[in-house]
C-alpha positions as CSV (number, residue, x, y, z in Angstrom):
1,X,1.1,-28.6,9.5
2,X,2.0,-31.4,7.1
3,X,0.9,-30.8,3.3
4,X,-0.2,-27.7,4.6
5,X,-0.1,-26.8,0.7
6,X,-2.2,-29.1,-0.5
7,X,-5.2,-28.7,2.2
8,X,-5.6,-26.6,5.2
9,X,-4.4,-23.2,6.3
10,X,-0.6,-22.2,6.3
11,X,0.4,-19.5,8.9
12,X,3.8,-17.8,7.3
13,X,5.6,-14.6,7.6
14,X,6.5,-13.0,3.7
15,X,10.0,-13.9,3.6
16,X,8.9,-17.8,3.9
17,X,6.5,-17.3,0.8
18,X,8.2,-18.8,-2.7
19,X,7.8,-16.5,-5.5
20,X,5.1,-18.7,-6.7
21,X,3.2,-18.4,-3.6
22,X,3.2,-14.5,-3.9
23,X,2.3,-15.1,-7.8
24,X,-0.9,-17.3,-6.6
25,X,-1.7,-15.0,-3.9
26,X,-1.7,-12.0,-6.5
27,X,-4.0,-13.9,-8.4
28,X,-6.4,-14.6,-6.3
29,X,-6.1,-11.2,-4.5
30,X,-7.0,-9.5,-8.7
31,X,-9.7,-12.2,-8.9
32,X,-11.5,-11.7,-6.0
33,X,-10.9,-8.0,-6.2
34,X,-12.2,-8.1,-10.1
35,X,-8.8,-5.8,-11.1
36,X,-9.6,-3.3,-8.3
37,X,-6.6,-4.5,-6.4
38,X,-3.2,-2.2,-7.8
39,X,0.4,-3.2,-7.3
40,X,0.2,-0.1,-4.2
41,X,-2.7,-2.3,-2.6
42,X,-0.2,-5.6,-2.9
43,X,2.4,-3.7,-1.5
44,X,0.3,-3.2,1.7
45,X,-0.1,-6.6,2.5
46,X,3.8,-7.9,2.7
47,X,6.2,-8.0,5.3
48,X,4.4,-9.7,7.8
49,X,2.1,-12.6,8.5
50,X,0.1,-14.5,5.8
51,X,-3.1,-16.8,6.6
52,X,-3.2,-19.2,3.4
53,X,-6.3,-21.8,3.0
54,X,-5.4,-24.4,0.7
55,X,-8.3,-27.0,-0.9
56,X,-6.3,-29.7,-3.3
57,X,-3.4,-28.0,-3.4
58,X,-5.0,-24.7,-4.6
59,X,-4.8,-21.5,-3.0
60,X,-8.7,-20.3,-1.7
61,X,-8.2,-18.0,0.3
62,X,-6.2,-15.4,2.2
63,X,-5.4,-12.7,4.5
64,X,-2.1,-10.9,6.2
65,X,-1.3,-8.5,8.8
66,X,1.4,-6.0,8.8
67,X,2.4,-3.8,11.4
68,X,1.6,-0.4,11.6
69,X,2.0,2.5,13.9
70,X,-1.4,4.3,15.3
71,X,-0.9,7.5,17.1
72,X,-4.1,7.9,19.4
73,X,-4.6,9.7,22.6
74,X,-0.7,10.6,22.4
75,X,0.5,7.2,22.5
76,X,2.1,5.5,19.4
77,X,0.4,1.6,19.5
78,X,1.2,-1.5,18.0
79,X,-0.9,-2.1,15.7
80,X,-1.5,-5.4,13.4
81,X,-3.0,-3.9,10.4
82,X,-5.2,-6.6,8.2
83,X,-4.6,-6.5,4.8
84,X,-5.9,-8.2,1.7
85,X,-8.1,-10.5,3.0
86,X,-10.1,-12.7,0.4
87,X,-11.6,-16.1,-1.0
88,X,-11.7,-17.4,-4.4
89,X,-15.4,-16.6,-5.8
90,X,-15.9,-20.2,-5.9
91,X,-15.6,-20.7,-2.8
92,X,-17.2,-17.8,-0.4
93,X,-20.0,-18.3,1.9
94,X,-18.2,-21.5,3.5
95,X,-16.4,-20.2,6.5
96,X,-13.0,-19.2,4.9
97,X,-12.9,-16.0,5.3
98,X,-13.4,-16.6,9.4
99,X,-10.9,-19.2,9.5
100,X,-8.3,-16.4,7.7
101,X,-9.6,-14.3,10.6
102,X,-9.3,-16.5,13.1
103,X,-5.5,-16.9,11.9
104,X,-5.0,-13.2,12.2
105,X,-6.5,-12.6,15.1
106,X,-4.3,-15.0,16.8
107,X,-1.2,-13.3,15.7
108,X,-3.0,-9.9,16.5
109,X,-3.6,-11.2,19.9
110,X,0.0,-12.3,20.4
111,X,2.5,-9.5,18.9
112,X,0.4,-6.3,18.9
113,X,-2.1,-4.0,21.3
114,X,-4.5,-3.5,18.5
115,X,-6.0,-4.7,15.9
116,X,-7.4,-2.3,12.7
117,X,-8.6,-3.0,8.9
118,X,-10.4,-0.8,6.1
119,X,-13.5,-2.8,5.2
120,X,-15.2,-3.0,2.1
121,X,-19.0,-2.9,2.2
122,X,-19.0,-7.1,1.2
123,X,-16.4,-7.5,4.0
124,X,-17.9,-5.7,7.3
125,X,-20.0,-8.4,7.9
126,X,-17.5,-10.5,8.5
127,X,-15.7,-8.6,10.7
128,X,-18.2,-7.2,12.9
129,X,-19.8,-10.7,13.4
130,X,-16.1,-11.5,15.0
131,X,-16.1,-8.2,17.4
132,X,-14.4,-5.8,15.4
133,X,-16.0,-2.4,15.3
134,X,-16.3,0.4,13.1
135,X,-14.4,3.3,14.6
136,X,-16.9,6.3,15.8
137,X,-14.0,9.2,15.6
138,X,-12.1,11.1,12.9
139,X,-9.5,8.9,10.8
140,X,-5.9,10.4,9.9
141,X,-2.5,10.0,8.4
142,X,1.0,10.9,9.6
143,X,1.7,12.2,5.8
144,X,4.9,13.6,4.5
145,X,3.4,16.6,5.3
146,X,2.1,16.1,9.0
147,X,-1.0,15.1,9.8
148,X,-3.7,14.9,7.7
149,X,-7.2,14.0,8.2
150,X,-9.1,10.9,6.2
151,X,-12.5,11.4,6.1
152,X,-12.5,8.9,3.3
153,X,-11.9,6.1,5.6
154,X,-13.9,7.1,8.4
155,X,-17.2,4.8,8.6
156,X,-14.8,2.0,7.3
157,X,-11.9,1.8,9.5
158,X,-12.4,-1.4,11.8
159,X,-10.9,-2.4,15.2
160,X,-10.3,-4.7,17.2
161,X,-8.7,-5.0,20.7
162,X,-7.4,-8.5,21.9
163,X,-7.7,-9.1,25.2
164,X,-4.7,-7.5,27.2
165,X,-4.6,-4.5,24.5
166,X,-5.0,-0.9,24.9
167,X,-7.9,0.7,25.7
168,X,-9.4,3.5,23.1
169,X,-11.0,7.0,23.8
170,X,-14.0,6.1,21.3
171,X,-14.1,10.0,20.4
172,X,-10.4,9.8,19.6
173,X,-8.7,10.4,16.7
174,X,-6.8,7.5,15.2
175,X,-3.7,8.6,13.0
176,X,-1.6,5.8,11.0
177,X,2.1,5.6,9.7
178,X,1.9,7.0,6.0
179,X,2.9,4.3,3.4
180,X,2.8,4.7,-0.5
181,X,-0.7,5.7,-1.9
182,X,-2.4,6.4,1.7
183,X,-2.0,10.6,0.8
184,X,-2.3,11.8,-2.8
């Protein structure tokens, strides 16, 4: 997209991001998470796709997805894994944060069998107005240690199956790869 960086939405993989776009996305990601976003969180969200909304040059909003492994039913899926999704303050309730979804659900839909999230209280709305679902069954990690059950994040792990992608046993258990700060 031409000028992409001075208005519209950029689609870009980590390794295409300038140091001062990971700088401004950091930003915004503290802002809008008012400090509740730690370097651990940051972390989380490179390495794969980034959904960047630009208005006059200035970053508003964004979201990326990472892979991630999710061992359910005996099968290891796929999964694009939605991290730190988020608009400026300033400019929320104006249809960003669904055109970052929309963005992310496209390259959900074209690399990976399923689609997941953790969803803050502010952002379920969002997601289950575009068909992702809070999953019903227990929630785990693959720790250092083995497995290791989340009850934490049960009630706000989200999914989302493009069409094509693997069909869930809704009583399952879903068990992601470990990564830094999942297990204490």
């Amino acid at each position: 997209m031409t000028g992409a960086r001075d208005s519209g939405v950029r689609t870009a993989h980590t390794s295409e991001l300038t140091a001062g776009e990971l700088r401004a996305v950091r930003s915004l990601l503290d802002a809008a998470f008012e400090g509740d976003f730690g370097d651990e969180d940051f972390e989380h969200a490179l390495g794969g796709m980034h959904a960047l909304v630009y208005e006059d040059g200035e970053l508003v909003a964004h979201g990326s997805v990472v892979q991630r492994r999710v061992l359910h039913a005996g099968r290891a899926l796929r999964t694009g894994y939605v991290e730190a999704v988020a608009v400026r303050g300033d400019r929320r309730r104006r249809g960003l944060g669904g055109l970052v979804m929309a963005r992310l659900e496209e390259v959900v839909a074209r690399a990976y069998v399923l689609g997941a999230l953790s969803a803050s209280e502010a952002g379920a709305g969002l997601y289950r107005a575009r068909g992702w679902s809070a999953w019903g069954g227990e929630i785990g990690v693959l720790g250092p240690g083995g497995p290791e059950r989340l009850p934490e994040e049960e009630g706000s792990t989200y999914v989302w199956t493009p069409p094509g992608g693997v069909r869930l046993d809704p009583a399952g258990r879903l068990d992601f790869d470990w990564r830094e700060g999942d297990v204490l």
